[in-house]
C-alpha positions as YAML, in Angstrom:
chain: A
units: angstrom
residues:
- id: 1
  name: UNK
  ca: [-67.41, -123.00, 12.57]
- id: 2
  name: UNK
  ca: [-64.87, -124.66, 15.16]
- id: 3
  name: UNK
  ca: [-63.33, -125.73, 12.29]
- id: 4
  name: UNK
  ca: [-62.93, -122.65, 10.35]
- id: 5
  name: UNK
  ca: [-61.65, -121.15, 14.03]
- id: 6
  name: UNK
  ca: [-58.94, -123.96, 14.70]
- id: 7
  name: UNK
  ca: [-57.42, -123.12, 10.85]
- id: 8
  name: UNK
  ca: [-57.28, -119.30, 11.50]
- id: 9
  name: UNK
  ca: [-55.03, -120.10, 14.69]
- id: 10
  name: UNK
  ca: [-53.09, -122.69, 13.17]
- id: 11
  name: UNK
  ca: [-52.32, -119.73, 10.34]
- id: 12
  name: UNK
  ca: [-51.93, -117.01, 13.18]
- id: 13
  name: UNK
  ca: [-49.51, -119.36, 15.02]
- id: 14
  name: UNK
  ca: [-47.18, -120.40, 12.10]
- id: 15
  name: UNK
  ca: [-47.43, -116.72, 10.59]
- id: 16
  name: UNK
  ca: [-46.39, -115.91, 14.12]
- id: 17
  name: UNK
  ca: [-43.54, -118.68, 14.20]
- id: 18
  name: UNK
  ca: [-42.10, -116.94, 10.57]
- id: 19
  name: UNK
  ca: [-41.80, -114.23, 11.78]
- id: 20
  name: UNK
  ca: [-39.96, -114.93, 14.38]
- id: 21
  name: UNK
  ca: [-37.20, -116.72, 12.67]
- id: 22
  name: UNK
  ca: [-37.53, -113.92, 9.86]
- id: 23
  name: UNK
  ca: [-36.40, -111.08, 12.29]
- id: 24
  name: UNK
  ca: [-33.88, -113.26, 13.98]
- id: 25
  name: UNK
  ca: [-32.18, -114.32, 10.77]
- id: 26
  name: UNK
  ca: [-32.26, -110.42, 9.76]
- id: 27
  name: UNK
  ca: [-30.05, -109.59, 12.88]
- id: 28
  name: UNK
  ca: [-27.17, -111.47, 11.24]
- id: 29
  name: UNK
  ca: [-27.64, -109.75, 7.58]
- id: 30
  name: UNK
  ca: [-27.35, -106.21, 9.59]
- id: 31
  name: UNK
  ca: [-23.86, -105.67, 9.35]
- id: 32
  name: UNK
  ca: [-23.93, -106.70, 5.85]
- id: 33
  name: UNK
  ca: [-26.21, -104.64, 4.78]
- id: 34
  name: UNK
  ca: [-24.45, -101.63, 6.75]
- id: 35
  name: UNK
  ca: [-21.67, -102.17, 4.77]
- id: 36
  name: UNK
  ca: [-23.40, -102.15, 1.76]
- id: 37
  name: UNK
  ca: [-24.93, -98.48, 2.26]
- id: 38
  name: UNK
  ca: [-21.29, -97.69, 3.64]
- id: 39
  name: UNK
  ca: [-20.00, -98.76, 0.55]
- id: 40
  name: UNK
  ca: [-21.83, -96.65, -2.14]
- id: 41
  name: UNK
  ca: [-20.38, -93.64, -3.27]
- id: 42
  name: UNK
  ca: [-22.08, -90.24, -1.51]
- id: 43
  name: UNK
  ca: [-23.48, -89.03, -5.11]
- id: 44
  name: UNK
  ca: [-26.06, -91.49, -4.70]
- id: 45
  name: UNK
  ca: [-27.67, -90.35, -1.88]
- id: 46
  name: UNK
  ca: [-27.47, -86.34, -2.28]
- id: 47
  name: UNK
  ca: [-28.66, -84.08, -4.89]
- id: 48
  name: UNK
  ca: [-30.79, -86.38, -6.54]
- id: 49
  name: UNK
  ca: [-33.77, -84.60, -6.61]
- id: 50
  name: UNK
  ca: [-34.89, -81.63, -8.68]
- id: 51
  name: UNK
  ca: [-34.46, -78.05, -6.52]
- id: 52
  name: UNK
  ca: [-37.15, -76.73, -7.93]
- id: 53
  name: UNK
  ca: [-39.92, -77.84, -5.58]
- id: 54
  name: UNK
  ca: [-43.60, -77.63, -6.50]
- id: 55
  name: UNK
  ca: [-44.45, -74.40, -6.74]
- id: 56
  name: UNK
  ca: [-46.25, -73.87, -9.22]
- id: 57
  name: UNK
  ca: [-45.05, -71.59, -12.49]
- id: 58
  name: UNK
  ca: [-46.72, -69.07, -14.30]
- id: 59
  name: UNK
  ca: [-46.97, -69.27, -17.44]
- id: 60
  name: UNK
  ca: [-46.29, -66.41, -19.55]
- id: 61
  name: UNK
  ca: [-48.61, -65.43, -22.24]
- id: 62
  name: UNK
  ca: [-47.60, -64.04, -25.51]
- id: 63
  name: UNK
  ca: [-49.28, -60.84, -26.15]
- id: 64
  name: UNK
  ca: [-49.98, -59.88, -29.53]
...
């Protein structure tokens, strides 16, 4: 069981440890990753979606 205990915090700590360096390497991609999203034309970002909504439509029946 101590064991089992020890490995869990080894994996905690080094999980911990990535991370860290993860969000600290992340603070130097920010600004190119702005630049990116800066750089894309506006069309991508607006009116992509269809207006509609989801209301739902009645159906019209034929009647004979």
């Amino acid at each position: 069981v101590a064991s089992t205990m020890g490995a869990a915090g080894l994996i905690t700590a080094a999980t911990g440890f990535a991370d860290h360096y993860i969000l600290q390497g992340m603070k130097y991609l920010e600004p190119q990753v702005k630049h990116v999203f800066r750089s894309l034309p506006k069309s991508v970002f607006s009116g992509g979606y269809y207006k509609g909504g989801f209301e739902p439509k009645m159906m019209k029946q034929k009647q004979h």
